[in-house]
TORROVO-88792 format. One record per residue: y negated, z, x of N, C-alpha, C, O in turn; residue in one letter. Coordinates in steps of 0.1 Angstrom, whole numbers, plus 5000, padded with zeros to 4 digits. Example, Ala and Ser with C-alpha at 12.3 -4.5 7.8 and 13.67 -1.06 7.14 Angstrom:
505750785132504550785123503350785132503350855142A
502250715128501150715137500050795129498950805134S
end
This chain:
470649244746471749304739471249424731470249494734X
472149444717471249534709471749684714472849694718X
471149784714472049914721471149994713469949974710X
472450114709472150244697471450334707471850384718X
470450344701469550454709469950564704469550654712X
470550624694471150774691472150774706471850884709X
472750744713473450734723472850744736472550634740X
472350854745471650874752472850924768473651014771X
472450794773473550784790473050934799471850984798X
473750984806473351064815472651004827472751064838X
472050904828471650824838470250794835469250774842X
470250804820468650854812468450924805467950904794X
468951094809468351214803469751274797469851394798X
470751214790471651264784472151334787471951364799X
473051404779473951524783475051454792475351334791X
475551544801476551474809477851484804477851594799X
478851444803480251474797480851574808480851694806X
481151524821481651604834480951664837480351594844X
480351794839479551864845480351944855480152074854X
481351894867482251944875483051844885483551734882X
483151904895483751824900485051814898485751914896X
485751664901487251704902488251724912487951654921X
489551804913489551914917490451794929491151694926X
490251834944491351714951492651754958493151864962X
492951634958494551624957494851684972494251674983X
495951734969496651804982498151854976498351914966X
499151814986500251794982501151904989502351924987X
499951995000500252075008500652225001499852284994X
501752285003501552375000502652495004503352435012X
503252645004503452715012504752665017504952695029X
505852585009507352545020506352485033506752525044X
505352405034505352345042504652445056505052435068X
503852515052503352615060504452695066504452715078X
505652755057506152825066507552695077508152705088X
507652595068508652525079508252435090508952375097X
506552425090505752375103505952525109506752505119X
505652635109505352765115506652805122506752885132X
507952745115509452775120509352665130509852715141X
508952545132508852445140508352485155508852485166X
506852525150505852585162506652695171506852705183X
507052815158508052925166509352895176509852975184X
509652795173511052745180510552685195511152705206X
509152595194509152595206509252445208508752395218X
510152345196510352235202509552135194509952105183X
508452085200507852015192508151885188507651825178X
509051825195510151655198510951705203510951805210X
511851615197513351635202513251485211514151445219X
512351435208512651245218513051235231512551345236X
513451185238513451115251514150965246515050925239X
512750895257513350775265514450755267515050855271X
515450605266516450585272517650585266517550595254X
519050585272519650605266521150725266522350695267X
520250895264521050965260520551025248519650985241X
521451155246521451195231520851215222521251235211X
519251235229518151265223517151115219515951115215X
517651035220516950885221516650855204515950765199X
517450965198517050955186516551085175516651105163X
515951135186514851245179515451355176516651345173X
514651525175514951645170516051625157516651545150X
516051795159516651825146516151785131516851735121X
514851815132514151785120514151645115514451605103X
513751565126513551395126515151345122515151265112X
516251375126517551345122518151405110519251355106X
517451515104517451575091516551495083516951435073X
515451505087514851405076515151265072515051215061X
515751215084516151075080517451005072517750895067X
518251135074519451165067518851205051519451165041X
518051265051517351285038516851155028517351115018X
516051125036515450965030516650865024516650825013X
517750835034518950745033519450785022519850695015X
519650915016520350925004519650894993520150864982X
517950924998517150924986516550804979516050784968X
516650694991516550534988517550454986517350354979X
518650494990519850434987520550344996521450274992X
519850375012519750265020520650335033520750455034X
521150235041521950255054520650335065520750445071X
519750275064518950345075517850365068517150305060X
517750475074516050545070515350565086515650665092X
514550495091514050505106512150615106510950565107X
512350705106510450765104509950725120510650705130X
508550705117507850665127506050725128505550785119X
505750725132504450805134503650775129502750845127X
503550625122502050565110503250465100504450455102X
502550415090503250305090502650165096503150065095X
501650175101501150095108502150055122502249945127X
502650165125503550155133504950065129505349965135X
505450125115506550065109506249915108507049825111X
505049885104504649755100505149685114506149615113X
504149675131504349655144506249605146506649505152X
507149745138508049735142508849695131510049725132X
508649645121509749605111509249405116510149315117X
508049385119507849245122508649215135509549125138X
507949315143508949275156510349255158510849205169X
511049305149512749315146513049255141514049285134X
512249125138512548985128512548895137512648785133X
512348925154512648815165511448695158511648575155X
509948785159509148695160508148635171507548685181X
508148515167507448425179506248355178505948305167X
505648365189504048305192504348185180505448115178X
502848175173502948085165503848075148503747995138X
504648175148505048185136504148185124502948165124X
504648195116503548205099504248355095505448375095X
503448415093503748475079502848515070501648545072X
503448515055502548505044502648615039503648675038X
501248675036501148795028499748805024498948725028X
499348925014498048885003497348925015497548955027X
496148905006494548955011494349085005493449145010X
495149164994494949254990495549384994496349434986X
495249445004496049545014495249575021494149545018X
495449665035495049725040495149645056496249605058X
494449635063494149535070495249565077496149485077X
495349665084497049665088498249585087499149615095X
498449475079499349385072499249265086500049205093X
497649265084497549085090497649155105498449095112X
496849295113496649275125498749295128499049235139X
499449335125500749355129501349235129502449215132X
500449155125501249005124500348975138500948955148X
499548975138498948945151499048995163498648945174X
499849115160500549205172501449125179501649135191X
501949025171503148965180502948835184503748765191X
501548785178500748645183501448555169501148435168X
501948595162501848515149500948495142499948545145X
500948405131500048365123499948445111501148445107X
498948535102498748525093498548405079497548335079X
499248405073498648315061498448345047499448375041X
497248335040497248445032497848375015497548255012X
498248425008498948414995498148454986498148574986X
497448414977496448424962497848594959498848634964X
496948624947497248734936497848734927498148614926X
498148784921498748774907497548844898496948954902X
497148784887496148844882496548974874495749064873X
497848994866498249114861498649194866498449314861X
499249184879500149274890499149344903499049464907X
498449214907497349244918498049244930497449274941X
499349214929500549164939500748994944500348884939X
501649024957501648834963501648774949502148834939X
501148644949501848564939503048494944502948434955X
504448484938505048404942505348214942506148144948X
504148184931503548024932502947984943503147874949X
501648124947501248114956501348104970500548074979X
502948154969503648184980504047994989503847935000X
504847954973505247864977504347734982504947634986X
503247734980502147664985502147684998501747595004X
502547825006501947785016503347815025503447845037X
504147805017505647775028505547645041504947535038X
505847655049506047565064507247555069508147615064X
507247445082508447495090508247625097509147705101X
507047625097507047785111506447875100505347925102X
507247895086506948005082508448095084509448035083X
508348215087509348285094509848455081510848515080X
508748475076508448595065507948615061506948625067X
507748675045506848725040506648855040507648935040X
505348895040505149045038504349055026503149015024X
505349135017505049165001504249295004504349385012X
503249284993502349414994502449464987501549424980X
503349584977503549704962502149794961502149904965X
500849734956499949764955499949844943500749834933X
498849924945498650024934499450104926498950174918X
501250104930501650204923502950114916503550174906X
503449974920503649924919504549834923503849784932X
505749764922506349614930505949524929505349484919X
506149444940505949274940506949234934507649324929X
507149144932507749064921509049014932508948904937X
510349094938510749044946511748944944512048864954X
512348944932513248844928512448684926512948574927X
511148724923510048594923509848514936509648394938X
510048594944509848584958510948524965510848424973X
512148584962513448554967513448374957513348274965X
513548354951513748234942512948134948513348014948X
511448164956510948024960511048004973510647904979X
511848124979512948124995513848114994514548175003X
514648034982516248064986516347924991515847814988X
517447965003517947855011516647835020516547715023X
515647915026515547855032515548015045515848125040X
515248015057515948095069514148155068513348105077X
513648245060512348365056512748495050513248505039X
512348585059512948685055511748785045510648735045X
511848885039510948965033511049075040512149135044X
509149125042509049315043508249345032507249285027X
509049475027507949515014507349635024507949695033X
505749645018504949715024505149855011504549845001X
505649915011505349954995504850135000505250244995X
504050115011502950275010502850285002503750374999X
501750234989501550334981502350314966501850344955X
503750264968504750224957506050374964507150334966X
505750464965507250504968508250544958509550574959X
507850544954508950564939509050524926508950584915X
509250384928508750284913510150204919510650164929X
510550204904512150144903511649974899510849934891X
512549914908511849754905513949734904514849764911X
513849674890515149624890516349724893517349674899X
516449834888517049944891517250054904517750164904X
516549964913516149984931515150084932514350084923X
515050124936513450224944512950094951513750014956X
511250074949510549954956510749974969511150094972X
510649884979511049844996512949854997513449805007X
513349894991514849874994515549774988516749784987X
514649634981515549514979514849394990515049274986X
514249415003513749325008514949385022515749475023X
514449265031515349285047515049355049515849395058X
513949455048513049575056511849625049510949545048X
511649745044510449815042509749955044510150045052X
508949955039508650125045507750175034507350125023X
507450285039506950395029505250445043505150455056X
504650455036503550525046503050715040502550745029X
503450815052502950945048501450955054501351035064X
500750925052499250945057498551035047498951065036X
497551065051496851205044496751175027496951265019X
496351045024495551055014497050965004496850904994X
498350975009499250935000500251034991500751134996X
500650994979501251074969502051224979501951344977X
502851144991503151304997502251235014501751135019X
502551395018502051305034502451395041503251485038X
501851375054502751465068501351415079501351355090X
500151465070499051435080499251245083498551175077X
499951185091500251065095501751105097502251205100X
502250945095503350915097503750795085503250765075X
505050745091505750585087507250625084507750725088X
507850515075509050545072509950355070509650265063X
510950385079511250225076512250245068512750355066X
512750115061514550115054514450015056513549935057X
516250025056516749895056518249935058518850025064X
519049775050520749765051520949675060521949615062X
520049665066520249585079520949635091520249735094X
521849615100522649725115521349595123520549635131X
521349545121520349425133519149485137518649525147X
518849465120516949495124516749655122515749685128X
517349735118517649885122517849905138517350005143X
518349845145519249825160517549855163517149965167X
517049745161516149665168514349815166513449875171X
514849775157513549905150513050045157512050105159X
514750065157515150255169514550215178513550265182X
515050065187514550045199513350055200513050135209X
512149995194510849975191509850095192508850115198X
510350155186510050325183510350375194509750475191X
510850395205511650485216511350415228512050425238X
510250355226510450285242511550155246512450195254X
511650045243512849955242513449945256514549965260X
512349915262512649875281513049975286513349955297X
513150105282514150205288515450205285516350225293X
515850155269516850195261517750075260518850075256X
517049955263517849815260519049785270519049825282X
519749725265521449715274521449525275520949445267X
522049515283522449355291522149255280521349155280X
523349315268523749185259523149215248523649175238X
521849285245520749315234519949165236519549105245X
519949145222519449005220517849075214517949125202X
516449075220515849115214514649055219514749055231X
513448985214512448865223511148945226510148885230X
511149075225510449175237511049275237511449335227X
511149315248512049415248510949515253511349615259X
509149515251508749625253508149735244507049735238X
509149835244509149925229507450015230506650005240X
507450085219506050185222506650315218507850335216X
505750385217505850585215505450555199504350575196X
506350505189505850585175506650635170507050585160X
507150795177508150865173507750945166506851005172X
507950985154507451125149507751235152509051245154X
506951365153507051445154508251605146508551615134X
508551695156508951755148508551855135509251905126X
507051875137506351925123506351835114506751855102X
505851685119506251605107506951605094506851605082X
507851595107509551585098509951675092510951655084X
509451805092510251925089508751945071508952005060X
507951905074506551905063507351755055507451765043X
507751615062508151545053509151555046509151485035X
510451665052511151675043511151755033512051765025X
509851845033509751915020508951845011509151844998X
508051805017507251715004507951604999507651554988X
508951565005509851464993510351534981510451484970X
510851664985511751704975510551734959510951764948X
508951704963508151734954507751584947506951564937X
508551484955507651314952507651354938506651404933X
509451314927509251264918508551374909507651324902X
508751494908507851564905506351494898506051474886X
505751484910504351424917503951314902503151334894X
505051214905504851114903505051104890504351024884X
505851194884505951174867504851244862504451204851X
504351324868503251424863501951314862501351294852X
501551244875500251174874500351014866499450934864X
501951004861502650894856501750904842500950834837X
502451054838501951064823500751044823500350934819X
499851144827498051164831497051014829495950994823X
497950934835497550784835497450684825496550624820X
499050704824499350624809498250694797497550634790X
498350784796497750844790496350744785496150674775X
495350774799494250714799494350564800493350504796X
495350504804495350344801495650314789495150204787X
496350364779496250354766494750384756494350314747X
494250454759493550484755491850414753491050404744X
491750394767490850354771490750204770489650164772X
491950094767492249984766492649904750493349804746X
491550014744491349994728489949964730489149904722X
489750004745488249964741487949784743488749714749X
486449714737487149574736486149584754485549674759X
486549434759486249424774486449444783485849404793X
487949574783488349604795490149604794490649624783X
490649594804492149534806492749634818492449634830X
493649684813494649814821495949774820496649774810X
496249714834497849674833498649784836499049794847X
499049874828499650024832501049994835501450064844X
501749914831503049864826504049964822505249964825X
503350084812504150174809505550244803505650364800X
506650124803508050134803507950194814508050314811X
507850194829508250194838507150294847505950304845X
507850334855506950454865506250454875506350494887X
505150364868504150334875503550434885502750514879X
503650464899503350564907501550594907501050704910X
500850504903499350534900498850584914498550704916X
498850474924497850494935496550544935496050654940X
496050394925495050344924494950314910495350194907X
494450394899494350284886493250194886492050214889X
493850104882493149964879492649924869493549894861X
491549894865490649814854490049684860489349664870X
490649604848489449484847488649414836489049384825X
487849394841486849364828486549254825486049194835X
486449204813485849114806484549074806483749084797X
484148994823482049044825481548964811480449004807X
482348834803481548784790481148844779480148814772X
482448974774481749104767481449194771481649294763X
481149214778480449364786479249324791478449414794X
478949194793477349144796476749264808475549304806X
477349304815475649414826476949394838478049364835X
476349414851477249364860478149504860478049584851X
478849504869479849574873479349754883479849864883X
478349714890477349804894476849884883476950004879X
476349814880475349884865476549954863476450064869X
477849934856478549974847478850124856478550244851X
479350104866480150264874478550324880478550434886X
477350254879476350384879476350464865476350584865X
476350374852476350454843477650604839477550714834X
478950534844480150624845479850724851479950834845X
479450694868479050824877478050904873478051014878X
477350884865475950944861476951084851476651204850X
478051014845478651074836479451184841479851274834X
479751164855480751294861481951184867482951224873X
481951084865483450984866483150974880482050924882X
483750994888483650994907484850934907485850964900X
484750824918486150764923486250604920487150534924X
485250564913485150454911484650314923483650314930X
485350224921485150164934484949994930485649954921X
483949904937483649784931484849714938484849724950X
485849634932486949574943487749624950487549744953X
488749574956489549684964489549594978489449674988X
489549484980489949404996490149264997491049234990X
489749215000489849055007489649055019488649035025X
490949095026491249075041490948925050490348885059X
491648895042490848715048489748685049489248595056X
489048775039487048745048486448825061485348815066X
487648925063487148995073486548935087487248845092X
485648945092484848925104485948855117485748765126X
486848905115488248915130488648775123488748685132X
488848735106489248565106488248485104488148365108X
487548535097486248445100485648405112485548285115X
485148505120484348445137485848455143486448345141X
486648545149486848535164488748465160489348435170X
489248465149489948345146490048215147490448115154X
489348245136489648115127488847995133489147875131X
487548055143486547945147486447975161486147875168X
486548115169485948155181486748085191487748005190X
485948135204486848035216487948115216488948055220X
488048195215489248325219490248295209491248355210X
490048205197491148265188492648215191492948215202X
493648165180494748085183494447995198493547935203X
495848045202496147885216496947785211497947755217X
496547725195497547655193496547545182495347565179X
497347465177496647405165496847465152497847525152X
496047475140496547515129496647455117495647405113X
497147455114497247325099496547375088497047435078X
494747345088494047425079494347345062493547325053X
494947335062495347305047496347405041496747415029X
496847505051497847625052497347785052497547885046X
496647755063495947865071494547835070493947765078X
493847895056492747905055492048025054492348085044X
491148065059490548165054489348165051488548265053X
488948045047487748025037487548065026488448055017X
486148125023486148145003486448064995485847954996X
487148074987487547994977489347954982490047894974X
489847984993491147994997492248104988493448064986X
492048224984492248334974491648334958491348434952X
491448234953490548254942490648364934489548424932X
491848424929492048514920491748664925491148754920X
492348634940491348774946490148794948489648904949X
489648674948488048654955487548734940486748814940X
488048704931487148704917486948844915485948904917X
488448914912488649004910487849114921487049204918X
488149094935486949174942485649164939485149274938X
484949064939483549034938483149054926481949074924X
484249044917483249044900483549124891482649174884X
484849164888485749194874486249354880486149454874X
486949344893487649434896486949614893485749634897X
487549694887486949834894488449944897489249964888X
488449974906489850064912489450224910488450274916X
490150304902489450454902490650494912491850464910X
490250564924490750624934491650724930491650824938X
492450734920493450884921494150924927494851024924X
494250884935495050934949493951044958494251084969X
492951064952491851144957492051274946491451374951X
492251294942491951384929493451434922494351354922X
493451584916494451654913494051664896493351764892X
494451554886493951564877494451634866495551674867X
493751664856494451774845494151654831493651534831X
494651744821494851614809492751634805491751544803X
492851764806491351794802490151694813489051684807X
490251644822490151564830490051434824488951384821X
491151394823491551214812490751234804489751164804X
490951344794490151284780488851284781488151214774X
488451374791486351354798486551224805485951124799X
487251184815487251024818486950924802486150844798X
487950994798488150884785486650864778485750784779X
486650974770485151024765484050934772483450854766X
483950954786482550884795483150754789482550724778X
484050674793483950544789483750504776483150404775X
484250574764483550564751482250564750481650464746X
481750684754480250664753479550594758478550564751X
479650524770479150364776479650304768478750284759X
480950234764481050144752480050184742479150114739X
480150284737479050264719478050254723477350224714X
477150274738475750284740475450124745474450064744X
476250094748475849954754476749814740477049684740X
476849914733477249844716478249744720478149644713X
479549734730480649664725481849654723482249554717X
end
């Protein structure tokens, strides 16, 4: 390839564009210090007990926050829980799931997805990508519908919805319910909705490194009185709290109650979300425009809409960009661009379905219909590609960026485009 040598990379002697680091994200700040410090001073750190009296449903703060949430999603229940890994455990389990069920959801998430399906001895099955969205596919979906498929679990990756009306259309009429995962979607209007409140059940995850957080912690919704019923129980210990004519297929609940600093830190950092999110909204778009003049690389910003920007996403064209993908983000990093990452996840290759699944003596006690339930390469194509070849994810969910920021991002990637001439 021919390359302008007046263009000299910081990776061979050049001047660097970034000579700084950038600055990281923290969402913390003094409401929260003094209304954890009013929390500590009072003395009560949970309001919970077991069972069934008045406190079975958490402090002051935890019943304030969730009254908070409910207005702010638009939803009958707002349930907080201590991860959403938790939520995930308990929004499946309140779907009255059973050994051997199916459910479908991507490879592209956070492994958390598949083991909560395995929490309850169900099956994972995994669902191809959408190559624009990086969301379930819903074609994909329908390939791998069964009799013992029971639900899907939609993943709102990167800042973003699944396509849930896509979703609903290759399940109608049949008895499959939807959870939207949408951690790192909390405030992206899908269809006039806030994302996770057009499925049976969804949640929000507050963990350290998301748009707001509360150190750890989970957040369910839902217009459901059933799987809400079912969910409280879950959270609280069920086998203390459950009554005669509770129809529920384990009744043994766990401790993922959130705390009272939590709650009293999550309900201030909500009132900062949209804030948050229009700010890093613009910042983005910004740079996805920009940067998507250049030829060989493809930024689905989808900028009518408020895209929350997790994770921005690039993909590239490896036929005009010719040098792998490696090459490419040593050249970026060299330049000050930190945050760049090869791929984001193919859960289905993980070690747990490959050996002690899919093949080991230990795995399923059942048969599996591998024309369904595969987790061989080449079972995900569009993911597989996209991780292994094309994909690069810049981490902004790590970083508190300024516009002076973007346009040095921007700049580094120009100057690799003119040095490597394309």
């Amino acid at each position: 390839m021919k390359q302008k040598s007046k263009i000299v990379p910081a990776l061979y002697g050049g001047k660097k564009i970034i000579n700084y680091k950038f600055k990281k994200y923290n969402s913390i700040g003094a409401e929260e210090k003094f209304v954890a410090s009013k929390v500590i001073e009072s003395g009560n750190l949970s309001g919970f007990t077991a069972g069934q009296d008045k406190d079975f449903y958490g402090g002051i703060y935890v019943k304030k926050f969730e009254q908070y949430l409910k207005k702010f999603y638009g939803v009958k229940y707002a349930i907080t829980l201590n991860s959403w890994t938790s939520g995930l455990i308990a929004s499946i389990g309140a779907l009255d799931i059973e050994p051997g069920d199916e459910i479908i959801t991507t490879p592209w998430t956070m492994c958390a997805c598949a083991t909560a399906i395995l929490h309850w001895n169900a099956i994972p099955v995994f669902a191809d990508i959408d190559h624009k969205t990086f969301c379930i596919s819903p074609e994909s979906i329908k390939k791998k519908i069964t009799k013992k498929t029971k639900a899907i679990l939609a993943v709102d990756i990167f800042g973003i919805s699944s396509d849930i009306k896509g979703i609903k259309e290759v399940i109608k009429n049949r008895n499959i319910s939807i959870i939207s995962d949408s951690a790192q979607t909390p405030y992206f209007f899908y269809r006039k909705n806030l994302a996770g409140t057009l499925s049976d059940i969804g949640g929000f995850s507050l963990n350290c490194h998301k748009h707001i957080n509360t150190g750890e912690g989970g957040i369910v919704v839902t217009n459901n009185t059933k799987l809400a019923s079912r969910v409280f129980k879950l959270r609280n210990h069920a086998e203390a709290s459950i009554k005669k004519n509770d129809k529920l297929n384990n009744m043994i609940g766990y401790n993922f109650r959130m705390g009272e600093i939590e709650a009293a830190i999550g309900l201030s950092q909500y009132k900062k979300l949209k804030k948050i999110i229009t700010s890093r909204n613009k910042l983005l778009n910004y740079l996805a425009k920009d940067i998507s003049k250049l030829d060989g690389i493809n930024v689905n910003n989808f900028e009518k809409k408020l895209n929350n920007y997790y994770v921005f996403p690039i993909v590239l064209d490896l036929k005009k960009i010719k040098i792998s993908r490696k090459r490419l983000i040593k050249l970026l990093n060299a330049e000050g661009v930190t945050g760049l990452v090869e791929g984001y996840a193919n859960i289905h290759q993980l070690p747990l379905f490959q050996k002690k699944i899919a093949y080991g003596k230990n795995g399923f006690p059942w048969t599996l219909n591998k024309n369904i339930v595969n987790y061989n390469k080449g079972s995900c194509p569009v993911a597989e590609y996209l991780h292994e070849k094309s994909f690069i994810g810049f981490e902004v969910c790590l970083y508190s960026l300024t516009m002076k920021d973007i346009i040095n991002i921007s700049s580094s990637f120009k100057k690799i485009w003119k040095y490597l001439n394309i």
